[in-house]
LOBABA-669650 format. One record per residue (C-alpha): residue number from 1; z, y, x; residue in one letter. Coordinates in nm, 3 decimals. Layout:
(sekol NUM (Z Y X) a)
...
This chain:
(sekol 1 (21.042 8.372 6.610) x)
(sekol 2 (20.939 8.119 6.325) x)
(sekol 3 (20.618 8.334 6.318) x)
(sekol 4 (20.530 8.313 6.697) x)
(sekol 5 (20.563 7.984 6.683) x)
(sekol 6 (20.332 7.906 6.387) x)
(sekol 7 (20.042 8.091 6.578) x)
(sekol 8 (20.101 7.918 6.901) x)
(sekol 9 (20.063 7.580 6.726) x)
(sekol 10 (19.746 7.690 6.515) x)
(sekol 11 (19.590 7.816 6.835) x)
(sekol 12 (19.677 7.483 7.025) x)
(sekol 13 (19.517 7.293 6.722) x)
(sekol 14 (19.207 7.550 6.713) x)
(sekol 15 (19.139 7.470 7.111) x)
(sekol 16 (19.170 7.059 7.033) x)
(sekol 17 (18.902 7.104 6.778) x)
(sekol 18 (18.662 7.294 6.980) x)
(sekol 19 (18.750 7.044 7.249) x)
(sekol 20 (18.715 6.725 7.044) x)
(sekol 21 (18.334 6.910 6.907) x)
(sekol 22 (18.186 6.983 7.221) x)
(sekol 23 (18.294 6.622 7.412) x)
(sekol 24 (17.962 6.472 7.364) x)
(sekol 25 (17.773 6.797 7.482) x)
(sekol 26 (17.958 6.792 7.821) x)
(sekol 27 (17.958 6.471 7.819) x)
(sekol 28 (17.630 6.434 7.792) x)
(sekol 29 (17.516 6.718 8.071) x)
(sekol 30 (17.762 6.584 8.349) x)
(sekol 31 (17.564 6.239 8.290) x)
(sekol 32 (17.220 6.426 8.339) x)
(sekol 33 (17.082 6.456 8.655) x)
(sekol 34 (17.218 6.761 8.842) x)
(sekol 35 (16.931 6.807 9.058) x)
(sekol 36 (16.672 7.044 8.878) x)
(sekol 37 (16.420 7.074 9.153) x)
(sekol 38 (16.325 6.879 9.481) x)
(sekol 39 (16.013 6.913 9.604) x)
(sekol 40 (15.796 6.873 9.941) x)
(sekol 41 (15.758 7.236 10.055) x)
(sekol 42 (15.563 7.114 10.396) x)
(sekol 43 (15.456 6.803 10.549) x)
(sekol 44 (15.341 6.900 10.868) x)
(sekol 45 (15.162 6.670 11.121) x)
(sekol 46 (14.888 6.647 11.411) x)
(sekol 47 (14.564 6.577 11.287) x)
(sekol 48 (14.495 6.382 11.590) x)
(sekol 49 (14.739 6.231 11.870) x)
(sekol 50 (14.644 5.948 12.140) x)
(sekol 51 (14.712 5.584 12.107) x)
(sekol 52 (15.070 5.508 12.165) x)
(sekol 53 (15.161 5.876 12.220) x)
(sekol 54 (15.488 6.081 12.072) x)
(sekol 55 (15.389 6.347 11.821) x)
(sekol 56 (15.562 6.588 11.567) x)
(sekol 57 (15.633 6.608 11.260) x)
(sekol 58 (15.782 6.880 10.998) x)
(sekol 59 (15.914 6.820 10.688) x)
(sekol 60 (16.046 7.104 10.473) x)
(sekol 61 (16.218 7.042 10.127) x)
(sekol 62 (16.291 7.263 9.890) x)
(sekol 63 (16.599 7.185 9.603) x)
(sekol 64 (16.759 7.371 9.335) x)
(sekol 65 (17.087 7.235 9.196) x)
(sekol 66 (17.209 7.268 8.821) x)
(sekol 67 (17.494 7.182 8.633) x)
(sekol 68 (17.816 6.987 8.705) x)
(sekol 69 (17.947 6.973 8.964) x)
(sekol 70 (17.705 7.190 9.149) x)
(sekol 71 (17.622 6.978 9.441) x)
(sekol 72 (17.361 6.694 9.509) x)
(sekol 73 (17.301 6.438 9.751) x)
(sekol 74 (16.951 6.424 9.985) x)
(sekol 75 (16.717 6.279 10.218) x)
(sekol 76 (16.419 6.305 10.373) x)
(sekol 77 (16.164 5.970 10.449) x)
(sekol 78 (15.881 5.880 10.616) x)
(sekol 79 (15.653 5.629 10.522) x)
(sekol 80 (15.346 5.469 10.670) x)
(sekol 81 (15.153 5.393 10.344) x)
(sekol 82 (15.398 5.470 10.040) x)
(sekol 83 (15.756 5.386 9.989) x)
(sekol 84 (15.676 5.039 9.821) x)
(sekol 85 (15.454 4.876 10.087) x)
(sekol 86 (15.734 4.898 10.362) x)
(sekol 87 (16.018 4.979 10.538) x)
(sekol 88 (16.028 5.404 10.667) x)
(sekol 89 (15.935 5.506 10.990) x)
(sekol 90 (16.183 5.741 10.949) x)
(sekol 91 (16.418 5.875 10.708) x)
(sekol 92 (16.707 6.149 10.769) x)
(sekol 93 (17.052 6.088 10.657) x)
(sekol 94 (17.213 6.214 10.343) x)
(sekol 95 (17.242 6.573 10.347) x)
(sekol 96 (17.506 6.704 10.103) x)
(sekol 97 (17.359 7.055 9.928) x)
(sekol 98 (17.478 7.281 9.675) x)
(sekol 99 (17.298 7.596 9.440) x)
(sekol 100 (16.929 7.587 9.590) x)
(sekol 101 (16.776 7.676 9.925) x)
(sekol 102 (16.557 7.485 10.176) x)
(sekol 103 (16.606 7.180 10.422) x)
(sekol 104 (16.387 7.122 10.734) x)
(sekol 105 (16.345 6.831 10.961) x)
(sekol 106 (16.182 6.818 11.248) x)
(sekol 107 (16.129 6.486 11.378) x)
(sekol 108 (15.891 6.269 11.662) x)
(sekol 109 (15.700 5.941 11.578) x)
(sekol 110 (15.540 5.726 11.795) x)
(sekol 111 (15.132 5.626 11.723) x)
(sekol 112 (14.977 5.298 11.718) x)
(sekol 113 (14.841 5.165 12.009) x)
(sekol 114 (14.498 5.103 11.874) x)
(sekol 115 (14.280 5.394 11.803) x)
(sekol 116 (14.199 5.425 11.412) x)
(sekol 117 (14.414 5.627 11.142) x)
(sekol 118 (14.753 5.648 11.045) x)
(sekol 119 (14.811 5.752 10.690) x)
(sekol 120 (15.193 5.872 10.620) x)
(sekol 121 (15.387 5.994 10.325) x)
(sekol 122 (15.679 6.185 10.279) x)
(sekol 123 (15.996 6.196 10.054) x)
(sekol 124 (16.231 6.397 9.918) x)
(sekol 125 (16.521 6.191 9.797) x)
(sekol 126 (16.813 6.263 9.553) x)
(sekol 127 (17.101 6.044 9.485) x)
(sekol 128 (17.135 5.930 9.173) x)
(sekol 129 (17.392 5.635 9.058) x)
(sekol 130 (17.377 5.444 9.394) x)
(sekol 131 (16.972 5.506 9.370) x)
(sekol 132 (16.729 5.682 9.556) x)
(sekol 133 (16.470 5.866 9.376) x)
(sekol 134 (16.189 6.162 9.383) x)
(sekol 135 (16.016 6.370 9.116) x)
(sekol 136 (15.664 6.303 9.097) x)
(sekol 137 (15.563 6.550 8.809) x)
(sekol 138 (15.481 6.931 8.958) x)
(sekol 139 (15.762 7.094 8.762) x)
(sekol 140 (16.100 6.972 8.954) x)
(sekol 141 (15.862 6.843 9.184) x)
(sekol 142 (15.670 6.663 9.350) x)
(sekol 143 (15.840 6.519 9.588) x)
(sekol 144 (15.650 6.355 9.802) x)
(sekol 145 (15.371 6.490 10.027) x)
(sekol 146 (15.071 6.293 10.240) x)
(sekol 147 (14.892 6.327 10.572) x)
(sekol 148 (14.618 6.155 10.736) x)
(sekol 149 (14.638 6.132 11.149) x)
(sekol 150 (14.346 6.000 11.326) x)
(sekol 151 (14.470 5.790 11.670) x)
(sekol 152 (14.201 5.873 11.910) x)
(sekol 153 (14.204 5.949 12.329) x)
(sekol 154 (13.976 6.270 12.295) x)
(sekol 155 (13.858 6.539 12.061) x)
(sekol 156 (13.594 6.774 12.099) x)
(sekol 157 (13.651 7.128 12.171) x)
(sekol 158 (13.437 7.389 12.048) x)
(sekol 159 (13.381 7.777 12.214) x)
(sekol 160 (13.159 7.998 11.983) x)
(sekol 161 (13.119 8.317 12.126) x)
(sekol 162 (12.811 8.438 11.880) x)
(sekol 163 (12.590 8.494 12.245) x)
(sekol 164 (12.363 8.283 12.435) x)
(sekol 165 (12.374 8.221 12.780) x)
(sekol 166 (12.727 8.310 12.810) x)
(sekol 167 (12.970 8.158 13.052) x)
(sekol 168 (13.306 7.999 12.901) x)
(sekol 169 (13.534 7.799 13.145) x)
(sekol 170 (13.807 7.504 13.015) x)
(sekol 171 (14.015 7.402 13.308) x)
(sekol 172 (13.829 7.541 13.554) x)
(sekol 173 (13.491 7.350 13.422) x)
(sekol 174 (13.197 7.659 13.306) x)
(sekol 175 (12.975 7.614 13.067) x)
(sekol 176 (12.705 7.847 12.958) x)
(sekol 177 (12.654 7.887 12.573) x)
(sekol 178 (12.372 7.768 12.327) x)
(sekol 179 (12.113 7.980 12.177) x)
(sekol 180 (12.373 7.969 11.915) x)
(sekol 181 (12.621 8.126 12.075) x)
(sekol 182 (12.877 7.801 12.108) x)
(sekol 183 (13.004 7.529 12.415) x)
(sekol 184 (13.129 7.223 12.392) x)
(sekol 185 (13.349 6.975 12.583) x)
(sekol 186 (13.552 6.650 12.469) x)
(sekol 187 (13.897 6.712 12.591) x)
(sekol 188 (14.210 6.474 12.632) x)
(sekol 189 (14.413 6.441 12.285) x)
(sekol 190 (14.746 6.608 12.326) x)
(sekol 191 (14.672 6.799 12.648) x)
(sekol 192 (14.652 7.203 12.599) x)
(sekol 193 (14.367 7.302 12.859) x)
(sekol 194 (14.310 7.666 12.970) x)
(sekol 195 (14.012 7.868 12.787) x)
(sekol 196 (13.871 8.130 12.931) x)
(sekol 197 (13.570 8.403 12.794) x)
(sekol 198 (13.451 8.707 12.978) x)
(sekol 199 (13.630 9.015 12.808) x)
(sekol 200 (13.267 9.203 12.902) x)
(sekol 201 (12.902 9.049 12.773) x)
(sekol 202 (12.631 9.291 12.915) x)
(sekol 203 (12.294 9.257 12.817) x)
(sekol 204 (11.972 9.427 13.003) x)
(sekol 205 (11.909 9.665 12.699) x)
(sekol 206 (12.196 9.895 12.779) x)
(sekol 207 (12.442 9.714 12.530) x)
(sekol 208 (12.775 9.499 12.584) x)
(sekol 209 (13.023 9.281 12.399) x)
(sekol 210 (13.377 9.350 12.427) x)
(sekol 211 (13.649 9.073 12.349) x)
(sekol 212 (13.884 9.166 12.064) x)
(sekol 213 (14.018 8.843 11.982) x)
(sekol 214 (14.036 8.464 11.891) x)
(sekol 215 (13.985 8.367 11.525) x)
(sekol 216 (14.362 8.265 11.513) x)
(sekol 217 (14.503 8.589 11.612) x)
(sekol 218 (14.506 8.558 12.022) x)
(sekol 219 (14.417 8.876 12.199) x)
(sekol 220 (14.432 8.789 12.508) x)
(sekol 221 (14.032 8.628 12.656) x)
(sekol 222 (14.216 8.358 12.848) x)
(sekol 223 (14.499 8.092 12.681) x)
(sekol 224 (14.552 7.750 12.578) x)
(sekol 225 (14.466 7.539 12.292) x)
(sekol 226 (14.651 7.260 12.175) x)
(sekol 227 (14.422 6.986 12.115) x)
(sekol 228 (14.545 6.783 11.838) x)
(sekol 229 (14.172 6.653 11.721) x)
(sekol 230 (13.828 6.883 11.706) x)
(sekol 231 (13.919 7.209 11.797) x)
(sekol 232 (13.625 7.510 11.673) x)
(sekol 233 (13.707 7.867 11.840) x)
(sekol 234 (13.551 8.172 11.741) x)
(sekol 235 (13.606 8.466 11.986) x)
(sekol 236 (13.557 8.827 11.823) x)
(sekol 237 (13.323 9.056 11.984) x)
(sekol 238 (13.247 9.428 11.914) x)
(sekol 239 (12.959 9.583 12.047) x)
(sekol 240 (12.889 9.854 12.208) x)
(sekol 241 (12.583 10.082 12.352) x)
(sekol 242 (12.537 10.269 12.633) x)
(sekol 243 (12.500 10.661 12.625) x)
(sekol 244 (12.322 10.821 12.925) x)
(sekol 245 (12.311 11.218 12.965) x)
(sekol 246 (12.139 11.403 13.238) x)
(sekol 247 (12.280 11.723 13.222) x)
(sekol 248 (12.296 11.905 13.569) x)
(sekol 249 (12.416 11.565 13.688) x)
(sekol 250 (12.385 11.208 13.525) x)
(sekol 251 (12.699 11.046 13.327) x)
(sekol 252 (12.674 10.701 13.119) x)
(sekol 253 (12.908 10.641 12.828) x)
(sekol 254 (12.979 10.287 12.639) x)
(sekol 255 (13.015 10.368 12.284) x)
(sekol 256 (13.161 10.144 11.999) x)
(sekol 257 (12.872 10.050 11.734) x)
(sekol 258 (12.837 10.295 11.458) x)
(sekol 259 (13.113 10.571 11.639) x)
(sekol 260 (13.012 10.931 11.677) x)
(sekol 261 (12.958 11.075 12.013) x)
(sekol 262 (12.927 11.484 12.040) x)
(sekol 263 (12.727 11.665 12.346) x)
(sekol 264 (12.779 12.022 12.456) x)
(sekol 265 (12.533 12.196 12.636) x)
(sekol 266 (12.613 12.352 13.015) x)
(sekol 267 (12.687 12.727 13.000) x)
(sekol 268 (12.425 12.939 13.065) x)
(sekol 269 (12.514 13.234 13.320) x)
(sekol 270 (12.487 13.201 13.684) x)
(sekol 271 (12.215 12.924 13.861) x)
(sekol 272 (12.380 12.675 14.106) x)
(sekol 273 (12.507 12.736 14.419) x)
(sekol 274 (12.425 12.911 14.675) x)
(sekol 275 (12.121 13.057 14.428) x)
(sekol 276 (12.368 13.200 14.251) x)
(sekol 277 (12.450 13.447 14.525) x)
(sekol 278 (12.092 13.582 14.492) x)
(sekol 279 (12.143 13.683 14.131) x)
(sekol 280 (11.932 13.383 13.989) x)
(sekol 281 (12.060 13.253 13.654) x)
(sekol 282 (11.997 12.951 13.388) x)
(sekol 283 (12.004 12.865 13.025) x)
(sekol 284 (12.009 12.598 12.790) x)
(sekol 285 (11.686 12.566 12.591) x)
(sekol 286 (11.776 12.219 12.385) x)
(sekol 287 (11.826 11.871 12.422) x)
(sekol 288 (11.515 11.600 12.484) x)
(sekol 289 (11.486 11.243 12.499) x)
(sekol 290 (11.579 11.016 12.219) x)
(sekol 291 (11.774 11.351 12.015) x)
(sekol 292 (11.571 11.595 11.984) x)
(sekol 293 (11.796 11.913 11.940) x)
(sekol 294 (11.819 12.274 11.991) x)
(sekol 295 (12.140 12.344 11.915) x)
(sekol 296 (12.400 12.351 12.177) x)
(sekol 297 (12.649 12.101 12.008) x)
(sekol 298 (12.473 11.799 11.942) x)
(sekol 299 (12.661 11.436 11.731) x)
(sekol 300 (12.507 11.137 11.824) x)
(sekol 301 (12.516 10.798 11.594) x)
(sekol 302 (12.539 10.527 11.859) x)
(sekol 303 (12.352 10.281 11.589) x)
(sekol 304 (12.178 10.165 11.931) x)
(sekol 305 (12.124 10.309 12.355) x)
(sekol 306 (12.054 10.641 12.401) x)
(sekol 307 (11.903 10.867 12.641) x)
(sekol 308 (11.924 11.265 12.637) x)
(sekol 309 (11.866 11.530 12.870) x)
(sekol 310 (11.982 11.890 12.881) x)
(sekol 311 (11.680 12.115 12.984) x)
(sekol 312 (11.751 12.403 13.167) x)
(sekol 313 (11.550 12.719 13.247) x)
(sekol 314 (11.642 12.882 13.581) x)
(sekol 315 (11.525 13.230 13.634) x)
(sekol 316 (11.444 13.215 14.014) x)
(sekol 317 (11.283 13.635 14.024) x)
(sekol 318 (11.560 13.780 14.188) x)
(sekol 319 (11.476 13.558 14.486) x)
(sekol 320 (11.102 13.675 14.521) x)
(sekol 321 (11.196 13.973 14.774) x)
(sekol 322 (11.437 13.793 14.994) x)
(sekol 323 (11.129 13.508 15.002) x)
(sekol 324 (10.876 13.793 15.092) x)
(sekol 325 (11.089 13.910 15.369) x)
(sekol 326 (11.224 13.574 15.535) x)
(sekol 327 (10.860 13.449 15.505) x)
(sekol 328 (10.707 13.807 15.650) x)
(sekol 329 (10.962 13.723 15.952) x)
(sekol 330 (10.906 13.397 16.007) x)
(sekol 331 (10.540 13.440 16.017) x)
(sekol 332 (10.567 13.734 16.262) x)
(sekol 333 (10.815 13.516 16.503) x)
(sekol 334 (10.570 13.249 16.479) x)
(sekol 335 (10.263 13.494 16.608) x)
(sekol 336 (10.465 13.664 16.901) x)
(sekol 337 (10.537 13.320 17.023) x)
(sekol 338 (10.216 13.193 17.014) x)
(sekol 339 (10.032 13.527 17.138) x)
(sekol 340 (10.253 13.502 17.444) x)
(sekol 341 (10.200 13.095 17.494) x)
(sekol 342 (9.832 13.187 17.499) x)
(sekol 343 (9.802 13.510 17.738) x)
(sekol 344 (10.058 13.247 17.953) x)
(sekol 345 (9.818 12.957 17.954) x)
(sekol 346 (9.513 13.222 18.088) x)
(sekol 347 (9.634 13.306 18.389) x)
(sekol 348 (9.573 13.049 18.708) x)
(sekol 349 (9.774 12.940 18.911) x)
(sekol 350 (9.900 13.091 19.261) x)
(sekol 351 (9.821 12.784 19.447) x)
(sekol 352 (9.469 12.791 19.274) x)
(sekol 353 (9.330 13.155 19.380) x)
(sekol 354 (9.005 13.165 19.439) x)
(sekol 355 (8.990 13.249 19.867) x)
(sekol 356 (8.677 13.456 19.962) x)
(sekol 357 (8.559 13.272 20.284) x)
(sekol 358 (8.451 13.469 20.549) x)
(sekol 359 (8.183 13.367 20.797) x)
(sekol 360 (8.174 13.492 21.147) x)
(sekol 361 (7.779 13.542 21.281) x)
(sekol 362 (7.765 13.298 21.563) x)
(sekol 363 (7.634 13.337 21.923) x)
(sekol 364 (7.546 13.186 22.265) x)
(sekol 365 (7.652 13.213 22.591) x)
(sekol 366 (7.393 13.435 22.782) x)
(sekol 367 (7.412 13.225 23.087) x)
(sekol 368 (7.310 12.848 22.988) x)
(sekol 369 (7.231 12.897 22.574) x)
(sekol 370 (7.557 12.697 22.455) x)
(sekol 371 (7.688 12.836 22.085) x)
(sekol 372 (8.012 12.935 22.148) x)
(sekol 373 (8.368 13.011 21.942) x)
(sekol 374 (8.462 13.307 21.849) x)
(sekol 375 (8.837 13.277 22.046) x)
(sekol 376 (8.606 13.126 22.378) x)
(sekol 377 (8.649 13.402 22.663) x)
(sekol 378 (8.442 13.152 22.908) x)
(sekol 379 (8.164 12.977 22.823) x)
(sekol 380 (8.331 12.628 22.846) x)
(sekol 381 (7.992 12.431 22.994) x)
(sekol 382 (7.925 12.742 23.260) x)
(sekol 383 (8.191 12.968 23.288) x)
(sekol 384 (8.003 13.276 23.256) x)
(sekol 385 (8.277 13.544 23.102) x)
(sekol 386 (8.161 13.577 22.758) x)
(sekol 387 (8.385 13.875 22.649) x)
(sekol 388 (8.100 14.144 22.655) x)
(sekol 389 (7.897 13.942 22.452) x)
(sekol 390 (8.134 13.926 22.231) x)
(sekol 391 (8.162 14.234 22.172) x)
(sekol 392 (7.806 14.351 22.184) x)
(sekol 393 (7.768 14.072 21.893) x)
(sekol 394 (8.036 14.275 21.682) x)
């Protein structure tokens, strides 16, 4: 027991010495600062809002937190100029924060009245023996961040669609582009008006733009943009040409720049319809226009508009005897009917006989010398019978 109670006290003394050589060392780190990084991860701001307008503002700060005791007081600020010419236009309140991570405020301010700039810095604050302070070197900091926001009442906003004489509409107002390619209007700070580009740019030459997208991502050829001081837009076009191929019948293609389009020739075999019925047939002979090609599978480069035709032979000999016949008839109908219009159109008419005209001899009465009718039985001045004259006359 005498033994166990020797080591206990040398142990007890052993842990009193260690304790009474290390005192200034952790005394010395729990008086250090405790914060080992705090730094201005964002400052985010409008970089132009109208006079006497709301606007927001972002502040993200990043902290780490080191030694004892493992937490850290902080704030964020907001000042117009720096944080010895005056009082914050805004600052957060203390924000208790342990081990390391990130704190975000989001906050509104309200702009001058005047037009002009407003020039702002943020803060990140640590608590420190009743004082406020931020790192300024780049290694635990900096903390503190700056921003420049012009106070104006409009901003110009500019379309650049890389194509003259192109419409564009913003809020219902169209404008055609420059030679350029761009259009521009001065727009109302803070307002978020409605652009709109024609998904389709044709051109005379057999060649088109397509929309693809804005230069900040937006697919779509109609949205809104924030106008928070001069606004530039590019919209994305690919282009595309125009295929034509006459090949029995005509079909037009649009094409991406530099893709591959591939042809195939009609079968040959059987001519169209009804032809076919008559035995005639066709073939493929090549390709013609701008390709040049015999081959019956033909890839295109659509580097530019193209044109090609499909030539095909028709063998029309097995119609040559049906022709000889149908045209043998026809011609033979043709001369019966006008052989019988013209033996019709020879004969006269009923009505239009030629009558023989017969003339009686004429003859007097015997008695008194008066030339009498042949139906007169009297002579009608004398009387005298005239019946056997008559007949001697005959």
């Amino acid at each position: 027991m005498r033994v166990d109670y020797t080591v206990k006290m040398q142990a007890i003394m052993f842990i009193a010495l260690v304790a009474l050589t290390l005192s200034p060392i952790i005394a010395d780190v729990s008086a250090a600062p405790n914060v080992g990084m705090l730094r201005v991860a964002s400052f985010e701001c409008p970089r132009e809002v109208a006079p006497g307008s709301a606007f927001p503002v972002s502040l993200d700060v990043e902290y780490a937190v080191q030694g004892l005791p493992n937490n850290a007081t902080i704030r964020g600020a907001i000042y117009p100029g720096n944080i010895n010419s005056t009082s914050p236009l805004w600052q957060s309140d203390p924000a208790s924060v342990s081990n390391g991570g990130d704190q975000v405020w989001n906050v509104s301010l309200t702009a001058p009245s005047t037009e002009g700039f407003l020039n702002l810095t943020a803060y990140a604050l640590f608590l420190e023996n009743g004082t406020w302070k931020f790192f300024s070197d780049p290694v635990s900091g900096p903390g503190v961040s700056q921003a420049t926001i012009k106070i104006g009442k409009s901003a110009d906003l500019t379309i650049n669609l890389g194509a003259p004489n192109a419409d564009v509409t913003i809020d219902g107002s169209t404008l055609e582009t420059s030679a350029s390619g761009d259009a521009s209007l001065e727009v109302a700070v803070g307002t978020s008006p409605l652009v709109s580009v024609p998904p389709i740019v044709e051109f005379q030459n057999s060649t088109r733009i397509v929309f693809v997208q804005w230069s900040d991502g937006v697919t779509q050829p109609q949205r809104h943009v924030l106008i928070d001081g001069d606004v530039t837009l590019r919209a994305s076009y690919k282009t595309q040409y125009l295929l034509k191929v006459n090949s029995g019948s005509a079909s037009e293609i649009w094409y991406d720049n530099g893709s591959n389009a591939t042809l195939t020739a009609p079968p040959s075999g059987a001519g169209p319809w009804p032809l076919n019925l008559f035995g005639v047939t066709q073939s493929f002979t090549g390709w013609t226009g701008d390709i040049q090609s015999p081959m019956r599978r033909l890839n295109i480069k659509m580097d530019s508009p193209k044109t090609v035709t499909a030539e095909i032979s028709v063998d029309y000999r097995p119609l040559a005897v049906p022709i000889i016949v149908g045209v043998g008839t026809v011609v033979a109908i043709i001369s019966l009917v006008l052989i019988q219009r013209k033996s019709t159109n020879t004969l006269p008419p009923a009505e239009e006989a030629v009558q023989e005209v017969v003339h009686e001899p004429s003859s007097a009465c015997p008695n008194c010398g008066l030339e009498i009718e042949g139906e007169w039985t009297h002579c009608i001045k004398c009387g005298t019978k005239l019946t056997d004259t008559k007949e001697t006359d005959r």
